[in-house]
BADOPA-93141 format. One record per residue: x, y, z of N, C-alpha, C, O in turn. Coordinates in steps of 0.05 Angstrom, whole numbers, padded with zeros to 5 digits, always signed. Example, Ala and Ser with C-alpha at 12.3 -4.5 7.8 and 13.67 -1.06 7.14 Angstrom:
// BADOPA-93141
+00264-00114+00156+00246-00090+00156+00264-00066+00156+00285-00066+00169;+00257-00045+00142+00273-00021+00143+00258+00001+00157+00268+00023+00161;
// end
This chain:
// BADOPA-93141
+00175+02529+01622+00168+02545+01645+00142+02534+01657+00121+02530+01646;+00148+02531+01677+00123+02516+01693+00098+02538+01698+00101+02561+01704;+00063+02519+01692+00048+02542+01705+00040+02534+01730+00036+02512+01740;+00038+02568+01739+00026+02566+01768+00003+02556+01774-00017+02564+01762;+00001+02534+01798-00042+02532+01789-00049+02553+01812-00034+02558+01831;-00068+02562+01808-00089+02569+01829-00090+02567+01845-00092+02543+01851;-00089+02583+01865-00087+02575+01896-00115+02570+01904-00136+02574+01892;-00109+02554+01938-00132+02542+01945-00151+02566+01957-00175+02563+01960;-00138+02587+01961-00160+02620+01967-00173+02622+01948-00197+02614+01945;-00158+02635+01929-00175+02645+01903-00213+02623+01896-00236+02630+01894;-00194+02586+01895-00219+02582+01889-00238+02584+01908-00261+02590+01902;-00227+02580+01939-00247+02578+01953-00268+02609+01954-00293+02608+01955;-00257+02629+01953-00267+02658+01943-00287+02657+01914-00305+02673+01911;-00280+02636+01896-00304+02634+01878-00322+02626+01885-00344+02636+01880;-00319+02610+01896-00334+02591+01903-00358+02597+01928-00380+02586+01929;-00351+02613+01943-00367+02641+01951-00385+02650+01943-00408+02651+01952;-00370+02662+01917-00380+02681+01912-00411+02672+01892-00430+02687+01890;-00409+02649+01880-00422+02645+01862-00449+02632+01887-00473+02634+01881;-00440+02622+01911-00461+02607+01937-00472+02635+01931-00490+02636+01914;-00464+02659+01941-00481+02679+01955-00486+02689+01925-00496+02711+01928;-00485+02685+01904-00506+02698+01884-00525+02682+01886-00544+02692+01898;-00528+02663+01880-00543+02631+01889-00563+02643+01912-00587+02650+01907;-00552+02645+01934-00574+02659+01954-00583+02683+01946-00602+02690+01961;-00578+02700+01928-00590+02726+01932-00611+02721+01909-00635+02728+01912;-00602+02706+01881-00620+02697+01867-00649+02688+01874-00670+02696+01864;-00644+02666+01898-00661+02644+01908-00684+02668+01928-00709+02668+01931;-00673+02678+01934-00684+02701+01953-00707+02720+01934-00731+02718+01940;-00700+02735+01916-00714+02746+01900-00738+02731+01880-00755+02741+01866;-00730+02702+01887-00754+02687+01866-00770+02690+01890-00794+02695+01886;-00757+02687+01924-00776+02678+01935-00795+02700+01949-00817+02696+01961;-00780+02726+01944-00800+02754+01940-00827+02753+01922-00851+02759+01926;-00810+02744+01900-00834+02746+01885-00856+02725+01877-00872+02724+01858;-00850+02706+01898-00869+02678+01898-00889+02693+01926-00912+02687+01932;-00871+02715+01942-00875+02728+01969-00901+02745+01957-00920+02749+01972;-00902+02753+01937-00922+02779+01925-00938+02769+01912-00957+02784+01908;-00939+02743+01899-00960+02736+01885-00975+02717+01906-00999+02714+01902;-00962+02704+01930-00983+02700+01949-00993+02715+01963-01013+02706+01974;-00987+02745+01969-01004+02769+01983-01022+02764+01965-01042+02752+01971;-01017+02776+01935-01039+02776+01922-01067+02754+01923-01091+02760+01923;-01055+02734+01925-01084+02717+01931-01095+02712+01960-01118+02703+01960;-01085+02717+01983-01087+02729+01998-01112+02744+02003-01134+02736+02011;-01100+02773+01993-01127+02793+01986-01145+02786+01969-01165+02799+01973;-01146+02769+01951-01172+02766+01942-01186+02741+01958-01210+02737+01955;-01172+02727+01971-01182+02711+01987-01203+02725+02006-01227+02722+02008;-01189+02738+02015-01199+02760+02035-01220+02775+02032-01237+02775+02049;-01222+02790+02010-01238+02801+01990-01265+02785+01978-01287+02795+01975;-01260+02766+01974-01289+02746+01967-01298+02730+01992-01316+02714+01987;-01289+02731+02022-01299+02722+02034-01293+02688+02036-01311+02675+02046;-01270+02674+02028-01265+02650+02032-01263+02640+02048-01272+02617+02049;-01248+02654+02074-01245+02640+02097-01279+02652+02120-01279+02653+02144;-01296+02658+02107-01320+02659+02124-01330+02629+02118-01346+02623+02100;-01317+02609+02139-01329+02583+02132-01331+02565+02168-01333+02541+02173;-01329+02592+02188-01329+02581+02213-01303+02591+02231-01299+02588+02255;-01288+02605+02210-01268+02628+02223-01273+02654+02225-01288+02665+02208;-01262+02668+02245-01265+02688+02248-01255+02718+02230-01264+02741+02227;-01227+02701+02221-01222+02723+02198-01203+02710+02186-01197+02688+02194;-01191+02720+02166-01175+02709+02146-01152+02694+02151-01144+02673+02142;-01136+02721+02178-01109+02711+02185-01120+02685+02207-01100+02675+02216;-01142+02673+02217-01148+02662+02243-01136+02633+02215-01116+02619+02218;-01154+02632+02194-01157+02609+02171-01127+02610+02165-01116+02589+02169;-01110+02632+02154-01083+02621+02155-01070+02607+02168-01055+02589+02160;-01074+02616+02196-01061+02596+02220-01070+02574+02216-01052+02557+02213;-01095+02564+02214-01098+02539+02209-01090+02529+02189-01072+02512+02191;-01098+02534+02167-01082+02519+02143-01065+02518+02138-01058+02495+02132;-01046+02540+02135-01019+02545+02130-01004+02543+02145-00980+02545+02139;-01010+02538+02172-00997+02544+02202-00977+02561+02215-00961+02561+02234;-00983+02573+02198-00970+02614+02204-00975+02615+02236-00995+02607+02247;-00953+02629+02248-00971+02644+02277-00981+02660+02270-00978+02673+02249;-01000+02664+02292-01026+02683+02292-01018+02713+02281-01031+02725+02264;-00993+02724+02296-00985+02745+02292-00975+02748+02260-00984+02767+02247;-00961+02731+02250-00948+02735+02223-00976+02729+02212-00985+02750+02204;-00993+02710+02208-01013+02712+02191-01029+02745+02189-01034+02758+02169;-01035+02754+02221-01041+02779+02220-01034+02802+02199-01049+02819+02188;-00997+02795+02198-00989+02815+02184-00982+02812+02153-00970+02827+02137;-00992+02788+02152-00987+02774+02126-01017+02789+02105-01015+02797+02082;-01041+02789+02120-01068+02795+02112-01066+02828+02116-01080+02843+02103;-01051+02835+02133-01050+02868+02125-01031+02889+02102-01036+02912+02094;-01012+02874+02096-00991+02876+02086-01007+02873+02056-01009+02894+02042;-01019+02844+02045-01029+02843+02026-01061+02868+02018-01069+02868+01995;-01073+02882+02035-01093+02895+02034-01083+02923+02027-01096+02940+02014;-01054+02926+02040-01042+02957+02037-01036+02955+02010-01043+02976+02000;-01024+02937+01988-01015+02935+01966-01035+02932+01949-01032+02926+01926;-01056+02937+01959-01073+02934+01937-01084+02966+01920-01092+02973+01898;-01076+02979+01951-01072+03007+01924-01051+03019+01931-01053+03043+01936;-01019+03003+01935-00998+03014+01928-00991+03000+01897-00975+02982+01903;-00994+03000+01873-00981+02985+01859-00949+02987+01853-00934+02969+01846;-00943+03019+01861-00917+03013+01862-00894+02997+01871-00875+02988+01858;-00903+02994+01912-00884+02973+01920-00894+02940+01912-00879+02920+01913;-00920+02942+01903-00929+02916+01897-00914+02901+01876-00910+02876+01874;-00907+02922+01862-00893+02907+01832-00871+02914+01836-00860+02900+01819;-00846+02931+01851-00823+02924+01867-00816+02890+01880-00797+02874+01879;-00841+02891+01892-00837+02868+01911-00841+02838+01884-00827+02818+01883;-00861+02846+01869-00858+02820+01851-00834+02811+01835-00826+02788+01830;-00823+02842+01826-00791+02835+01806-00771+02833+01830-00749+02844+01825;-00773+02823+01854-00752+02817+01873-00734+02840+01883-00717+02839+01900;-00742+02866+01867-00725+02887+01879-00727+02895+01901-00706+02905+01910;-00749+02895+01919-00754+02893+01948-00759+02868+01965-00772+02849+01958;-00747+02872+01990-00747+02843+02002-00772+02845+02016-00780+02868+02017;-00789+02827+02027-00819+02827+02042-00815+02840+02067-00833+02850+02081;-00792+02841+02072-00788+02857+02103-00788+02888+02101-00797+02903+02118;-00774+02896+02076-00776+02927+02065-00806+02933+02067-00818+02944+02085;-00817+02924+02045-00846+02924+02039-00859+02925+02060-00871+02946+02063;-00862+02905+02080-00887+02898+02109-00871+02931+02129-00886+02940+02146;-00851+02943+02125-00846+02962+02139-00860+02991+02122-00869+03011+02135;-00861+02990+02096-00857+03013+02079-00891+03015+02088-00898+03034+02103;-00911+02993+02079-00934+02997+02078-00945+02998+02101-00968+02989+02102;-00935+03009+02125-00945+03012+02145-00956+03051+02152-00970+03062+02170;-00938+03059+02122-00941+03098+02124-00941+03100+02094-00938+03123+02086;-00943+03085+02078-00945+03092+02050-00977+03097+02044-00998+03086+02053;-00973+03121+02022-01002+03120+02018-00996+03120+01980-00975+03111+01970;-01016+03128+01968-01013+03131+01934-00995+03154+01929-00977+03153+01913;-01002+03177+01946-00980+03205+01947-00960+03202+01953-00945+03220+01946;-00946+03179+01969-00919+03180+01985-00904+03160+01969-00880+03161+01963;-00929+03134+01961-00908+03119+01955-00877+03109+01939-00863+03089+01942;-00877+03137+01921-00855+03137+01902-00827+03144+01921-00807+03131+01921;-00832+03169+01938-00809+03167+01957-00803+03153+01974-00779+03154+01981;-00825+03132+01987-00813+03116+01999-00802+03093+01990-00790+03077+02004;-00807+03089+01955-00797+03059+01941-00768+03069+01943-00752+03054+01952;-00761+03090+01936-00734+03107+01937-00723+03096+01958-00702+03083+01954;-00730+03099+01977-00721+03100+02009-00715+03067+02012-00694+03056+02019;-00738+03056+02006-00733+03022+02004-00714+03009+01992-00702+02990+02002;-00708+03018+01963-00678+03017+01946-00655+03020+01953-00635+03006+01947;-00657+03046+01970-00622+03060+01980-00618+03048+02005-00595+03050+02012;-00639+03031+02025-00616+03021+02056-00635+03004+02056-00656+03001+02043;-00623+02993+02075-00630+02968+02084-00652+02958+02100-00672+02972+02103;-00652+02933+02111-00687+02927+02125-00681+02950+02153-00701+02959+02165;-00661+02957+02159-00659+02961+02188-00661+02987+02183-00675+03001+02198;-00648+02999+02162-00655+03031+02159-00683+03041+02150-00694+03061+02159;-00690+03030+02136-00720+03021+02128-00735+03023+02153-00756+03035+02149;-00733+03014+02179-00748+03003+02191-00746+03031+02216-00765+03041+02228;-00722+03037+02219-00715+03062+02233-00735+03094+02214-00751+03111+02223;-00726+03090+02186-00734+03114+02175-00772+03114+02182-00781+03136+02186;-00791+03091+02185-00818+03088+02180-00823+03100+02211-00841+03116+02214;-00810+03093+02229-00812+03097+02261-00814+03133+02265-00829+03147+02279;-00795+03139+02251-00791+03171+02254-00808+03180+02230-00805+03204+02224;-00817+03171+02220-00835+03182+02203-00871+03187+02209-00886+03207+02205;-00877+03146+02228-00905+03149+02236-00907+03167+02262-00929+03171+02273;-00876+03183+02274-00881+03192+02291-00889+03230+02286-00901+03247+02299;-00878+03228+02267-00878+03255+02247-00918+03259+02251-00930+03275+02265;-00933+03233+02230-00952+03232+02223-00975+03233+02248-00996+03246+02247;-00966+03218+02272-00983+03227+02293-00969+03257+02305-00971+03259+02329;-00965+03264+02300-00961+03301+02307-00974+03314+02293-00987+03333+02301;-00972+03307+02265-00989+03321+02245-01012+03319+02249-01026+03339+02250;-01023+03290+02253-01053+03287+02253-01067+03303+02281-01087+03317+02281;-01049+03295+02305-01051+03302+02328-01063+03337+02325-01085+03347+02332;-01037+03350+02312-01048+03380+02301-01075+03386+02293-01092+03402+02301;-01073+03369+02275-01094+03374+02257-01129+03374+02266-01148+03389+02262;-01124+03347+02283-01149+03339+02303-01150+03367+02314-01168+03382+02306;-01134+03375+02330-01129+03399+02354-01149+03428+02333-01167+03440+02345;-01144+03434+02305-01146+03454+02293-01174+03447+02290-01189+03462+02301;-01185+03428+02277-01213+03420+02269-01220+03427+02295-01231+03449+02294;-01219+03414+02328-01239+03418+02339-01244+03443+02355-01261+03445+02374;-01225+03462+02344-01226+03485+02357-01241+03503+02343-01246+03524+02355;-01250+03499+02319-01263+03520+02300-01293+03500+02293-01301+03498+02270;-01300+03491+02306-01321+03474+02302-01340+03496+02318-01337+03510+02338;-01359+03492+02300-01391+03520+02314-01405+03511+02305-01402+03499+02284;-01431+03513+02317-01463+03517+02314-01476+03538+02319-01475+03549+02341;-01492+03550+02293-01510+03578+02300-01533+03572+02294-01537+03567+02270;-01556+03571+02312-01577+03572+02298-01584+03596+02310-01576+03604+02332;-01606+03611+02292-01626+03634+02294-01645+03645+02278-01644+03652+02254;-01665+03646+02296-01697+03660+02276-01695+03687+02259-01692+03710+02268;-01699+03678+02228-01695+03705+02213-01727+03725+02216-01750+03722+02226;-01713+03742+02201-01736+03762+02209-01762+03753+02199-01778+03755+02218;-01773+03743+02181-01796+03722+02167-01807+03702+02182-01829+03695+02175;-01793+03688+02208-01801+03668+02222-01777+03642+02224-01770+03628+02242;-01769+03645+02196-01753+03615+02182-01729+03612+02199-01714+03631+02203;-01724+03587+02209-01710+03579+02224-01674+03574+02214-01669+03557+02197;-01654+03588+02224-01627+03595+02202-01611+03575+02217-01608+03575+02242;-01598+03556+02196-01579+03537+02219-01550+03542+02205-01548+03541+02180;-01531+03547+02220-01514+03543+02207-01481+03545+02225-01476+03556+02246;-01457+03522+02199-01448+03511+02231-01421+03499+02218-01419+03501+02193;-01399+03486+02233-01375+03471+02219-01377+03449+02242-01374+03449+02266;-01383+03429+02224-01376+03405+02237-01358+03383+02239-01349+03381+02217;-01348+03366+02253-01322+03347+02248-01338+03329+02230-01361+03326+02237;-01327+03315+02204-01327+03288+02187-01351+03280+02201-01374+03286+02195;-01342+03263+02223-01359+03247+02231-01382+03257+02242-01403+03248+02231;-01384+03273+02261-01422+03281+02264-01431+03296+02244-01456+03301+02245;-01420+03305+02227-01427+03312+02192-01439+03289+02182-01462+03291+02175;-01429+03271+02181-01438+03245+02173-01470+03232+02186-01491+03224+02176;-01460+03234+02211-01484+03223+02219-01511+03246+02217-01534+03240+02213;-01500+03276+02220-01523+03296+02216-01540+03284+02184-01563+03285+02176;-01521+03275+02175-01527+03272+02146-01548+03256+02139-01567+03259+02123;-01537+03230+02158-01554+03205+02153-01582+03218+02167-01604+03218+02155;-01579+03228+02190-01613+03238+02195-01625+03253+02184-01650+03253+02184;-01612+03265+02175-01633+03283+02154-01644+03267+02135-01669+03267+02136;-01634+03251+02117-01640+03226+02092-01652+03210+02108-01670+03202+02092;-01657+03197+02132-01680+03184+02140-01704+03197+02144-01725+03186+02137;-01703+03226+02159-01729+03238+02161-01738+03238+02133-01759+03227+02127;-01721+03253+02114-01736+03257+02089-01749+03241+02074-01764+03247+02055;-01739+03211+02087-01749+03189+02075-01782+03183+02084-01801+03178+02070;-01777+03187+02113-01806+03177+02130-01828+03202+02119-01851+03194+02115;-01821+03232+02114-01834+03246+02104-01851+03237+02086-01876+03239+02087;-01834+03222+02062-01841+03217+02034-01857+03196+02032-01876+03199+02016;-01855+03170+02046-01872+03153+02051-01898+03167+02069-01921+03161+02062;-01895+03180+02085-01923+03197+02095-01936+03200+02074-01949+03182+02065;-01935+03222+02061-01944+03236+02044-01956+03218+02024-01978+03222+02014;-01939+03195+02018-01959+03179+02003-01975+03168+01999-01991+03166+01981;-01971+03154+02030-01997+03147+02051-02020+03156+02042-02032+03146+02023;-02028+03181+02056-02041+03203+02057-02054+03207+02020-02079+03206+02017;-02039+03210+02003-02049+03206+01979-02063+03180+01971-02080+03178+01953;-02056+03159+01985-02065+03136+01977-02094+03139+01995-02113+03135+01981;-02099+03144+02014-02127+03137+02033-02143+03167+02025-02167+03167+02029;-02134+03190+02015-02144+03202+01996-02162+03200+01977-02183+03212+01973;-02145+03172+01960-02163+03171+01929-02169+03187+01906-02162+03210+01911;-02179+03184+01882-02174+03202+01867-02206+03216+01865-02227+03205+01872;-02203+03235+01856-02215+03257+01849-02244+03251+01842-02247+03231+01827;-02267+03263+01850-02291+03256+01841-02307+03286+01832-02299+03309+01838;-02329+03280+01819-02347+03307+01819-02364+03308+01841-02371+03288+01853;-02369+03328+01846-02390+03343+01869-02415+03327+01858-02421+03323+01834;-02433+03314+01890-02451+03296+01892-02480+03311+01867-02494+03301+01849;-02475+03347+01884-02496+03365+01879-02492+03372+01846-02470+03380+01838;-02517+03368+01826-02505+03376+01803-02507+03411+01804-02530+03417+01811;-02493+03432+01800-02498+03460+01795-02522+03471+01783-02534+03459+01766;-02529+03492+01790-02553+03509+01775-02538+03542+01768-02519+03556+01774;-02568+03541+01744-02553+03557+01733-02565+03582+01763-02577+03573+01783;-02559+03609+01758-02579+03632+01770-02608+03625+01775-02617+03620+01797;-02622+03625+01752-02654+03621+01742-02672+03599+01766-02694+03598+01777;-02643+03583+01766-02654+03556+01784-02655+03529+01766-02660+03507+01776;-02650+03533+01742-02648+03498+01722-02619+03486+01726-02600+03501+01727;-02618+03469+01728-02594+03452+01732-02581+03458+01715-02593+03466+01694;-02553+03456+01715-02537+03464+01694-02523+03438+01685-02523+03421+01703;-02513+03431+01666-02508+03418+01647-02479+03401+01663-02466+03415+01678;-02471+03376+01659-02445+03368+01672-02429+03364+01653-02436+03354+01631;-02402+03374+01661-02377+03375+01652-02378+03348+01623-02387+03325+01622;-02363+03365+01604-02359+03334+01577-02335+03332+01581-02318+03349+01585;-02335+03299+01580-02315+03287+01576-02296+03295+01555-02301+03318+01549;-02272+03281+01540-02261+03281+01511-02278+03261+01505-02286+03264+01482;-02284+03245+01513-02297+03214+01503-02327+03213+01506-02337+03192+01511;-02347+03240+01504-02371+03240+01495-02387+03220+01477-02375+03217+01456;-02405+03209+01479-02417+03194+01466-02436+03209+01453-02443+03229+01464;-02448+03200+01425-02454+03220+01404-02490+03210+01414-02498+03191+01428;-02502+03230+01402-02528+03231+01400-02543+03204+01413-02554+03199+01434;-02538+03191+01391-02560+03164+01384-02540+03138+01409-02547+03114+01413;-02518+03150+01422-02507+03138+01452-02502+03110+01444-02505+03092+01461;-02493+03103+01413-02471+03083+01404-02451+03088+01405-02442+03082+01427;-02431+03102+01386-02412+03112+01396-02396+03130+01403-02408+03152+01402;-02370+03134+01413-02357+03156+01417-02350+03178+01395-02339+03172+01374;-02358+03207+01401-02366+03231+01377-02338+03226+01372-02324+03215+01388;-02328+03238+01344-02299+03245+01344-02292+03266+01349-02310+03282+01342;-02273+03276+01357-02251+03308+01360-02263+03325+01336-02263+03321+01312;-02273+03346+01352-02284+03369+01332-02318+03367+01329-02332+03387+01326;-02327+03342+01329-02353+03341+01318-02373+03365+01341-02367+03376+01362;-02396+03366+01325-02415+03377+01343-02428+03360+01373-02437+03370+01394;-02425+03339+01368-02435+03325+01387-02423+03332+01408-02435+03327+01429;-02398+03343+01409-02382+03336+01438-02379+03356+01449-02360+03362+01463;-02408+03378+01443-02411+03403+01464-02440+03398+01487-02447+03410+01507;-02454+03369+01468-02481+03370+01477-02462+03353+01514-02442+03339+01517;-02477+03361+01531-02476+03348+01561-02500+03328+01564-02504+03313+01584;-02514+03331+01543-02538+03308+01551-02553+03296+01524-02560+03315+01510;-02560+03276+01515-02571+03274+01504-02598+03286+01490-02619+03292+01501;-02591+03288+01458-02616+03313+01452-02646+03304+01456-02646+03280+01458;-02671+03315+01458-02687+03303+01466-02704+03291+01437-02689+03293+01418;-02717+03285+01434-02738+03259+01414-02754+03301+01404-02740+03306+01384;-02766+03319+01406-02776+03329+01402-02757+03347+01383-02763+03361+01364;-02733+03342+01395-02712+03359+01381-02711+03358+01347-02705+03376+01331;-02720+03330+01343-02709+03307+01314-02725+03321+01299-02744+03333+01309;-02718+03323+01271-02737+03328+01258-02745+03304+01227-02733+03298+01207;-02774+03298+01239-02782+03275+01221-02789+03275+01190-02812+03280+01183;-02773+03269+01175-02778+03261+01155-02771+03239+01134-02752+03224+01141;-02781+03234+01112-02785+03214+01101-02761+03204+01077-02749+03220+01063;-02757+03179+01077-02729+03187+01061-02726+03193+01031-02707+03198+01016;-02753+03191+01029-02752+03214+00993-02749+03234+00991-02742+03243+00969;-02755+03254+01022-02757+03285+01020-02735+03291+01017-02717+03283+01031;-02732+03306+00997-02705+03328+00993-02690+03334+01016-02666+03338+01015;-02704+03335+01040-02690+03352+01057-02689+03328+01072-02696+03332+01095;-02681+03300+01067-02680+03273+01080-02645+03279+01084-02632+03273+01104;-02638+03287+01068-02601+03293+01071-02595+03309+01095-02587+03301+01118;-02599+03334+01087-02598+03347+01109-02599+03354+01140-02588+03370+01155;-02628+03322+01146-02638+03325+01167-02615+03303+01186-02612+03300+01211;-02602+03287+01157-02578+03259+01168-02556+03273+01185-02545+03267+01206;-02552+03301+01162-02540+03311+01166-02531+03333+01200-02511+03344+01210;-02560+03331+01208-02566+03359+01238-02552+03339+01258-02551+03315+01257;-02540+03359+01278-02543+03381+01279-02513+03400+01259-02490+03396+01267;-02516+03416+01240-02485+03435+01229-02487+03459+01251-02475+03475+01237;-02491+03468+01266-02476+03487+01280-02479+03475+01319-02494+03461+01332;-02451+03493+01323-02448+03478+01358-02483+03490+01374-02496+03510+01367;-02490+03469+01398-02512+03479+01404-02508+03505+01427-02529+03510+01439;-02488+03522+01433-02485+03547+01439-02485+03563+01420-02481+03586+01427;-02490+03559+01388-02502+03584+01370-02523+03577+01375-02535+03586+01356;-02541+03564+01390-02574+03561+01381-02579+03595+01391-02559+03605+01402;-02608+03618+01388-02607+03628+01402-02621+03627+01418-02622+03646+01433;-02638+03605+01422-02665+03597+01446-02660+03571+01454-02657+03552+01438;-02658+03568+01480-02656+03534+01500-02686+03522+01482-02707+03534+01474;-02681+03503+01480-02717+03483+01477-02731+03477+01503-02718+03470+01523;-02762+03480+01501-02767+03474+01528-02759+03450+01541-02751+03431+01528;-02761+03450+01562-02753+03419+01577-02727+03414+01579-02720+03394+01591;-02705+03434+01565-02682+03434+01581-02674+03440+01615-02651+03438+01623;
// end
């Protein structure tokens, strides 16, 4: 019994079929050769490489790469949106999204959205893809449009003098002149603070009064002791606690009392003054 061969359909139908896996294969490497050059791209972009006499990144693609102006444009935006989508980013690297899905998706994707729209990118095609983002950024300017509309209708300023004098401000402002109210306030406060220091600096520090004080009676009164009093005999500094560091002036020569160093009371006298000179109960003359 004879066999049948194969007809010339069937193979030509393999033969098909295996071209267009071939293309869909070839396609998906070249997605993801498509995602790892965004990626460098943005860091291109990001460190400033093409600041070398161009004006911006996509101007240096055109030149080097010889992209039109326009596709380089969207080539440098496309890679900047993915940088905090990682979802479609790593879609787009395992070839499950084509670059045309992607450059459409990231035009309304944010970190909140992006999971339903990878969805959306999966189930149709570039053209449904491209229809669904249209009715969607149109959704988004209505919303925002709203939204603007609501902010600037409840926007107020009150100021008014409280009963004390003190000046009451208070108010809802949009983002932006919030912002800038902001920054002026942090500059005055700044110029304040440098005043003020100013002013402390041509100041100077602290001195005693030219005039020394008296007491009532009319005798000069004694000036302020240091911690770092110098002891009697004005070699060195008394230590913490001693008697010395109540005297304000040196004791006088009449004060001393002379004796000889055999006398018994030669210890004692090494020893003076033992009590502070506010137990004395009489000034000496010539204070």
């Amino acid at each position: 019994m004879p066999i049948a061969a194969p007809s010339v359909a069937a193979t030509r139908a393999s033969e098909l079929d295996r071209l267009g896996d071939e293309i869909a294969e070839l396609s998906a490497h070249l997605d993801a050769a498509t995602a790892r050059l965004l990626t460098l791209i943005r860091e291109f972009d990001a460190r400033g490489g093409w600041n070398t006499g161009f004006r911006s990144c996509a101007t240096w693609l055109s030149w080097r790469v010889g992209l039109d102006l326009g596709a380089a444009r969207e080539r440098v935006r496309v890679a900047r949106a993915l940088g905090t989508l990682p979802l479609l980013a790593e879609a787009l690297a395992r070839g499950e999204l084509s670059y045309a899905k992607v450059r459409a998706l990231s035009r309304v994707a944010t970190p909140e959205t992006e999971a339903r729209l990878l969805a959306v990118g999966r189930a149709g095609t570039a053209a449904h893809v491209e229809r669904i983002v249209r009715g969607w950024r149109q959704v988004d300017r209505q919303a925002e449009a709203r939204e603007t509309a609501r902010r600037h209708a409840i926007r107020a300023l009150h100021l008014h003098q409280d009963e004390d004098g003190m000046v009451v401000l208070r108010g809802r402002l949009e983002p932006e002149v919030g912002a800038l109210l902001l920054q002026a306030l942090t500059a005055a406060r700044e110029v304040l603070y440098q005043r003020a220091r100013a002013q402390d600096a041509d100041a100077g520090p602290e001195t005693f009064p030219r005039k020394r004080p008296r007491w009532p009676s009319g005798r000069p009164m004694p000036w302020p002791c240091s911690p770092r009093r110098r002891s009697i005999t004005g070699s060195t500094p008394a230590p913490r606690g001693s008697a010395t560091r109540w005297w304000s002036r040196p004791m006088p020569r009449s004060w001393l009392i002379r004796t000889s160093p055999a006398s018994p009371s030669s210890r004692r006298a090494r020893a003076f003054p033992r009590k502070r000179p506010d137990a004395w109960p009489v000034m000496p003359a010539g204070w």
